[in-house]
C-alpha positions as CSV (number, residue, x, y, z in Angstrom):
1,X,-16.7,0.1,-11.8
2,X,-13.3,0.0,-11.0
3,X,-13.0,3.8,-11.4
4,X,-9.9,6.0,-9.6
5,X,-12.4,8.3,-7.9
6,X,-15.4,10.7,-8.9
7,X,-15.2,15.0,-9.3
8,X,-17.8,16.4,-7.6
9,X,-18.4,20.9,-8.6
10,X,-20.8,23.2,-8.1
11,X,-22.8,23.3,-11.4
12,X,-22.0,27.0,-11.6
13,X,-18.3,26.3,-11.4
14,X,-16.1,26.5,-14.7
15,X,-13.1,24.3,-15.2
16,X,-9.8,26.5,-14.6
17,X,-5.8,25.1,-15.5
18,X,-4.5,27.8,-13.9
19,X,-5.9,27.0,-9.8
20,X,-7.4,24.8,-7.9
21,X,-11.1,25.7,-6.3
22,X,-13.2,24.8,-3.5
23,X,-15.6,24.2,-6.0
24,X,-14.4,21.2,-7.1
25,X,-13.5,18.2,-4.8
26,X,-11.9,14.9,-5.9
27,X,-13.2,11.9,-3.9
28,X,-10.8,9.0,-3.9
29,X,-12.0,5.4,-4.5
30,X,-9.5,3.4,-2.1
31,X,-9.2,-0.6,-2.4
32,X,-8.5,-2.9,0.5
33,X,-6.7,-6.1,0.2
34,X,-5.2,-8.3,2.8
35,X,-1.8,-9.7,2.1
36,X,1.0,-11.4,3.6
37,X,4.5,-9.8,4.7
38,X,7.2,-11.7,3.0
39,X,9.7,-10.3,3.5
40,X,11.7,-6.7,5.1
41,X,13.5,-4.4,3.3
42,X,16.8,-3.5,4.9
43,X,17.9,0.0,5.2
44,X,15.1,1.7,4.4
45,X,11.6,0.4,5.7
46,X,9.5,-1.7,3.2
47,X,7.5,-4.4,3.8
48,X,7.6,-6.9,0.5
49,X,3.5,-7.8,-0.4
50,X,2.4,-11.0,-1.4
51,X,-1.3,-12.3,-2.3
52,X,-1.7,-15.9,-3.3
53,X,2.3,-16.5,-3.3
54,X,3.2,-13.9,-6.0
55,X,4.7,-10.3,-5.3
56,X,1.9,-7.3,-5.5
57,X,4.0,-4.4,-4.0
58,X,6.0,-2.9,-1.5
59,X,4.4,-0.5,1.2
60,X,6.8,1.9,3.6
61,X,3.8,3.6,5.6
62,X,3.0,1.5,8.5
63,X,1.4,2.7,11.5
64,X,4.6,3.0,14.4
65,X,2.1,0.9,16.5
66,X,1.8,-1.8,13.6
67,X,5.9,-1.1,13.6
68,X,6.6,-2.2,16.5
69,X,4.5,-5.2,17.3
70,X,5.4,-6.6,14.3
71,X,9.7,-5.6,15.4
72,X,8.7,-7.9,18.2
73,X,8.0,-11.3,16.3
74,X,9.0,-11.4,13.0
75,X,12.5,-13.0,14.2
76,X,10.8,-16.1,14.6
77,X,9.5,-16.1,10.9
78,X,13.1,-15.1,9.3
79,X,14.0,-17.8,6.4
80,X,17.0,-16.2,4.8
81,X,18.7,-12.8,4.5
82,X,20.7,-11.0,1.4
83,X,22.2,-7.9,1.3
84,X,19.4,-6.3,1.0
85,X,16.1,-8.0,2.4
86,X,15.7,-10.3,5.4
87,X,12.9,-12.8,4.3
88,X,10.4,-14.3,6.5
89,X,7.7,-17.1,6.3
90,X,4.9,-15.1,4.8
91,X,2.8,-16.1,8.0
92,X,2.0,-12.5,8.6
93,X,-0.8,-10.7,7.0
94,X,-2.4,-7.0,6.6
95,X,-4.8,-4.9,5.5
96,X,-3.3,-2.9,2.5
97,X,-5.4,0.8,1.6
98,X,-4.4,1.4,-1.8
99,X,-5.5,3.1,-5.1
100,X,-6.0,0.8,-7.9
101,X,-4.2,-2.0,-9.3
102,X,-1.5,-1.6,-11.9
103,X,-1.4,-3.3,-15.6
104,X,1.2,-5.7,-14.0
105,X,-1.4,-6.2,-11.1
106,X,0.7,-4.3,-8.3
107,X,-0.4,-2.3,-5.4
């Protein structure tokens, strides 16, 4: 349904502002999408996400293992570099977990 998540409570459990309760859990809906890399943020770490050649987002938590292997190739895919990215051939893909697309259809 395209929903952020579900509440689940205890049907004895009021709602309270004021604190949270083990009576009430959130349950995440998460989304999975395989893009490409296109390019590397310098300075800090970002990977810039493409899906069908136009830009969805920007993710900076990569496993270090998924780090490193990719430090070991993506030379060979480098197209161009600016002051602050280093582009490559968006030959590279991965699996993105996420939370739900924006209005401007963005990770």
């Amino acid at each position: 349904m395209g929903l952020e998540g579900i509440v689940s409570k205890r049907s004895e459990s009021k709602y309270r502002m004021d604190f949270r309760s083990s009576d009430w859990l959130k349950i995440r809906n998460y989304l999975y999408e395989t893009v490409s890399i296109a390019a590397i943020r310098k300075g800090d770490f970002g990977w810039n996400l493409i899906k069908d050649q136009k830009y969805v987002g920007l993710t900076e938590f990569v496993p270090p293992e998924a780090r490193k292997a990719f430090s070991g190739i993506y030379e060979q895919l480098v197209t161009g570099k600016d002051k602050h990215w280093i582009y490559l051939d968006p030959m590279l893909s991965c699996l993105v977990k996420f939370q739900c697309w924006t209005r401007k259809e963005l990770m």
